[in-house]
Backbone as CSV, one residue per row, in Angstrom:
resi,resn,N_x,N_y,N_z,CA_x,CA_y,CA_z,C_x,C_y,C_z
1,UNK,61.657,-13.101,-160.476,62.786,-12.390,-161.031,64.048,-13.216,-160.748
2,UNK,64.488,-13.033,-161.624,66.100,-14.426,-161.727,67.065,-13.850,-161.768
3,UNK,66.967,-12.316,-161.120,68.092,-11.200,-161.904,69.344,-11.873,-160.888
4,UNK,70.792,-11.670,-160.995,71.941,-11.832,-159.944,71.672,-10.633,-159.726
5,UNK,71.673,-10.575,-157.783,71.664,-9.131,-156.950,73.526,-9.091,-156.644
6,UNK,74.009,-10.177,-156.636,74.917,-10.179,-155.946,76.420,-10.462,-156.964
7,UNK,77.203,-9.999,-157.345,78.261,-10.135,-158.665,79.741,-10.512,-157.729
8,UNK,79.912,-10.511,-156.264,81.419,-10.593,-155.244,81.198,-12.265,-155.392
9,UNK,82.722,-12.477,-155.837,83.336,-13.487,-155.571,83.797,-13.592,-154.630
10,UNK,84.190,-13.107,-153.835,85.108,-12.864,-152.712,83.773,-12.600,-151.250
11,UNK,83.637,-13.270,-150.753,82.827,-12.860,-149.620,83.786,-12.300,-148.282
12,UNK,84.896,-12.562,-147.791,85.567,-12.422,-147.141,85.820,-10.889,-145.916
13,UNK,85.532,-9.898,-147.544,85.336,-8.484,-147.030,84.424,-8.157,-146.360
14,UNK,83.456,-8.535,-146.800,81.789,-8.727,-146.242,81.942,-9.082,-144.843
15,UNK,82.519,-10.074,-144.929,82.514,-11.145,-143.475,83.336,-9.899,-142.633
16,UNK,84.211,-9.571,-143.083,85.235,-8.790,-141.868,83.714,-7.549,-141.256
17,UNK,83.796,-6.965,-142.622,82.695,-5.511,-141.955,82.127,-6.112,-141.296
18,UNK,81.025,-7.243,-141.438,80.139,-7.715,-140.484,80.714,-7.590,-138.600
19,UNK,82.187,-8.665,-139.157,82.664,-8.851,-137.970,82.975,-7.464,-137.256
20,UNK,83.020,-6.484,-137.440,82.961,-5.218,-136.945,82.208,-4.315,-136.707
21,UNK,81.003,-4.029,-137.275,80.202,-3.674,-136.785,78.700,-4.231,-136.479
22,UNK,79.035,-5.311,-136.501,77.470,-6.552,-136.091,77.539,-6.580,-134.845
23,UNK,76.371,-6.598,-134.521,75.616,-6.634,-133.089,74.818,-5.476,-132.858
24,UNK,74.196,-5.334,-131.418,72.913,-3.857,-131.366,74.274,-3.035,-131.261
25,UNK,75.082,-2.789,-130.354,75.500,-1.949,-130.110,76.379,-1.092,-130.472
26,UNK,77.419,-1.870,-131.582,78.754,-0.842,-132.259,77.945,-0.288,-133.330
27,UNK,77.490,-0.004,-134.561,77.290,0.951,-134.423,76.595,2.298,-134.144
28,UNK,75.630,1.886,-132.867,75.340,3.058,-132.217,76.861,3.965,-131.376
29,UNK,77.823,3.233,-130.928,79.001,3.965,-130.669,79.391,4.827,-131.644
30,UNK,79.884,3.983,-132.478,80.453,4.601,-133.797,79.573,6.028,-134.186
31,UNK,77.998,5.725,-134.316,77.486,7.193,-134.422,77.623,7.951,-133.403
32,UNK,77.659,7.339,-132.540,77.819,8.578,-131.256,78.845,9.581,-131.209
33,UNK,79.919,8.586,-131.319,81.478,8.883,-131.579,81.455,9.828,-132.572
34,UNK,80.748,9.572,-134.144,81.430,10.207,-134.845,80.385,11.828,-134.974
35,UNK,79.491,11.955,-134.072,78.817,12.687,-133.820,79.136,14.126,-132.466
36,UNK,79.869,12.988,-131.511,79.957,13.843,-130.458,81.345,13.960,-130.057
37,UNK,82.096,13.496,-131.275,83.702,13.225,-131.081,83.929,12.912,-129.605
38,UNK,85.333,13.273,-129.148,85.838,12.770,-127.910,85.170,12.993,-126.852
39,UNK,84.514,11.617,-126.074,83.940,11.372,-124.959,84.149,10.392,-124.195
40,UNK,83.604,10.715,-123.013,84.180,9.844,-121.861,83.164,8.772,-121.785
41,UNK,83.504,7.720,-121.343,82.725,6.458,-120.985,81.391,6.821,-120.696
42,UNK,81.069,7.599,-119.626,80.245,7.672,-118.799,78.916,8.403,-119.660
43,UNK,79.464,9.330,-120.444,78.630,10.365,-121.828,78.365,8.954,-122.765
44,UNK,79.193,8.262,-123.377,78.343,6.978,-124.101,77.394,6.283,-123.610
45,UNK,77.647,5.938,-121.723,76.566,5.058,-121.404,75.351,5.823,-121.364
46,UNK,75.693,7.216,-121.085,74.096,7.796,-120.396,73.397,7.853,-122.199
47,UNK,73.675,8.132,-123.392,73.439,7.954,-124.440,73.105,6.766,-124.984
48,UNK,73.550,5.552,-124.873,72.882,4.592,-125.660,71.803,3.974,-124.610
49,UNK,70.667,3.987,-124.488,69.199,3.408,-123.963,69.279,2.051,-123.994
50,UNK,69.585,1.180,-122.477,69.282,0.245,-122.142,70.802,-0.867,-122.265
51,UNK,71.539,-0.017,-122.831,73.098,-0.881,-122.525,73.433,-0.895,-121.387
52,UNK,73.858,-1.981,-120.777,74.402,-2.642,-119.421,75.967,-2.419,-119.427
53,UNK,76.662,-1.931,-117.913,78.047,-1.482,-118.026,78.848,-2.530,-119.072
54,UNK,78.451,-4.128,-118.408,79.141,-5.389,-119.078,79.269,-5.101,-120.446
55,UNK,78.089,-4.653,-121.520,77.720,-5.098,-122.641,78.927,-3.860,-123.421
56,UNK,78.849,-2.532,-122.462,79.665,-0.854,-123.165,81.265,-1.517,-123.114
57,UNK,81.361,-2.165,-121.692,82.564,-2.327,-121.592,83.696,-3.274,-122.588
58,UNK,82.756,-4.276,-123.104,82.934,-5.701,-123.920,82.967,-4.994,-125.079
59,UNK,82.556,-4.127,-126.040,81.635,-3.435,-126.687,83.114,-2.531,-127.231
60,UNK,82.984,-1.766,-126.344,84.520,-1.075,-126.334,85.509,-1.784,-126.596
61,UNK,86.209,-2.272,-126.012,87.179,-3.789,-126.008,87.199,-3.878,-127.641
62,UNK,86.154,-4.526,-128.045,86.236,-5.108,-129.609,86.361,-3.939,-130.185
63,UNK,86.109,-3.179,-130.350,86.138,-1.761,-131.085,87.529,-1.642,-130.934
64,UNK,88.325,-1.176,-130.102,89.852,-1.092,-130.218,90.279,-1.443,-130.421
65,UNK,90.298,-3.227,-130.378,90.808,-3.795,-130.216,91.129,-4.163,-132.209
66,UNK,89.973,-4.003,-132.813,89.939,-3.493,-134.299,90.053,-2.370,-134.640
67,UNK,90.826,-1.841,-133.941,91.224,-0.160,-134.116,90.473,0.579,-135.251
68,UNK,89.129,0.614,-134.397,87.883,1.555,-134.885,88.120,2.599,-133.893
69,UNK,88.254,2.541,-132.718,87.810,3.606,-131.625,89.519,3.508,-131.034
70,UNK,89.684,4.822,-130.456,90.789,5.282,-129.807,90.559,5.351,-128.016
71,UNK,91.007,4.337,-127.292,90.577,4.487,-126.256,92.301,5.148,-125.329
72,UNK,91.947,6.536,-124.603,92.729,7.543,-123.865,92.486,8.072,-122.656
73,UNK,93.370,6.892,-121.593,93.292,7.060,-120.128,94.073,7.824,-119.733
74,UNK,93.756,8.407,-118.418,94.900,10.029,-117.951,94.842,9.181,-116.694
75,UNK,95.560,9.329,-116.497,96.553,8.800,-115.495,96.072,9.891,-114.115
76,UNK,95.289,10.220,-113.478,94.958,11.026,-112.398,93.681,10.237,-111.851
77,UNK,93.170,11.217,-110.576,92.483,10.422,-109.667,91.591,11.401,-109.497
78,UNK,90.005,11.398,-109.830,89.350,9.691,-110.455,90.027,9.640,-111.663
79,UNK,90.241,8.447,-112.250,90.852,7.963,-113.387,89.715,8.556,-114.135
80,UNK,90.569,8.941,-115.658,89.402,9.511,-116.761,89.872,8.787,-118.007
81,UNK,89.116,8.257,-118.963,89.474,7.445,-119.876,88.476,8.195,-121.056
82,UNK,88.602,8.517,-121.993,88.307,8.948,-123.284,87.947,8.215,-124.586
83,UNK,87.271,8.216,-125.231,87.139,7.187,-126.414,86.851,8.204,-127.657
84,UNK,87.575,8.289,-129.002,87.156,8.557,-129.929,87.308,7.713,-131.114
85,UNK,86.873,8.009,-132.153,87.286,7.166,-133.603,88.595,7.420,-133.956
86,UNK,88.920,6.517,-134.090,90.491,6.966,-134.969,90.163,6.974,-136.377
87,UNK,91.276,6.764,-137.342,91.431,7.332,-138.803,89.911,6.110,-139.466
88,UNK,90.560,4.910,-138.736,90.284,3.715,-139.611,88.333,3.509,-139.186
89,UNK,88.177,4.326,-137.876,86.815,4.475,-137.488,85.978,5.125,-138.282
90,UNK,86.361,6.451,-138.793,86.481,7.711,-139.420,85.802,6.898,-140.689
91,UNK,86.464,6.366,-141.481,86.633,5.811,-142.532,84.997,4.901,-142.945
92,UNK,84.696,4.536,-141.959,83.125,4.046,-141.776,82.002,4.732,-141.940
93,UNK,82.278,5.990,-141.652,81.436,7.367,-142.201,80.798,6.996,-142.946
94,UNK,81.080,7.195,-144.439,80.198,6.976,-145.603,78.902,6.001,-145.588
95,UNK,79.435,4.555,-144.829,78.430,3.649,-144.627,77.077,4.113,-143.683
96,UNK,77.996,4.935,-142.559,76.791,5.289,-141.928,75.996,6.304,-142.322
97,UNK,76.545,7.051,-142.802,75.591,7.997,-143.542,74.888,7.870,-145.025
98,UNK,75.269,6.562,-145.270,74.187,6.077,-146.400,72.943,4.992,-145.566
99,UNK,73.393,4.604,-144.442,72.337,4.016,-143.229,71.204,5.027,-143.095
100,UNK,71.749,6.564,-142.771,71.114,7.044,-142.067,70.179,7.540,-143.541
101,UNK,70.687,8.285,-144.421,69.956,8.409,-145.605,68.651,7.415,-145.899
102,UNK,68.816,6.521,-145.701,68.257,5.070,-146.311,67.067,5.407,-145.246
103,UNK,67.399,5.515,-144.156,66.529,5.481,-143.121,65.709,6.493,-143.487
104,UNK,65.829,7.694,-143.324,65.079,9.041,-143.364,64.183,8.684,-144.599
105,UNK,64.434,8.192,-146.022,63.420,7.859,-146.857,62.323,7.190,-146.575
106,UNK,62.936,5.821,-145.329,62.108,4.814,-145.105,61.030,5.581,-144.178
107,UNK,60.769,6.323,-143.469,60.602,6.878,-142.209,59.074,7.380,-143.136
């Protein structure tokens, strides 16, 4: 078959999404997040199976740092820090729930 799958001139967009949610772990956050809304660090780690503090912590970092996730420290003792999706996290929805669709057929 010789059909074109692919019609983007522009690869660029592609490249960014990648750059945002590629790797094992963002978006299992992102579902978590957009599943269990605002949670604390400690509720993500005990949830994702077999992530290392290093990998949540790094993990996190890039996520904000591409203002996908909203990260919200309170200032008291023990320190409590919060993570949810913001607007632009939010906005990723659709993809994941055509993931998860896709999946449930495959299953």
């Amino acid at each position: 078959m010789s059909e074109k799958l692919c019609y983007i001139s522009n690869k660029e967009p592609f490249e960014y999404t990648l750059s945002v949610v590629s790797g094992k772990w963002k978006l299992k956050i992102i579902y978590l997040l957009a599943c269990m809304g605002t949670v604390r660090y400690g509720v993500l780690k005990k949830n994702i199976e077999g992530i290392t503090h290093k990998m949540l912590s790094s993990q996190l970092k890039e996520l904000e740092n591409k203002n996908i996730i909203l990260r919200k420290e309170y200032l008291q003792i023990p320190p409590k820090v919060e993570y949810s999706l913001t607007e632009k996290g939010q906005s990723l929805m659709p993809i994941v729930n055509d993931m998860c669709t896709w999946g449930e057929k495959q299953i």
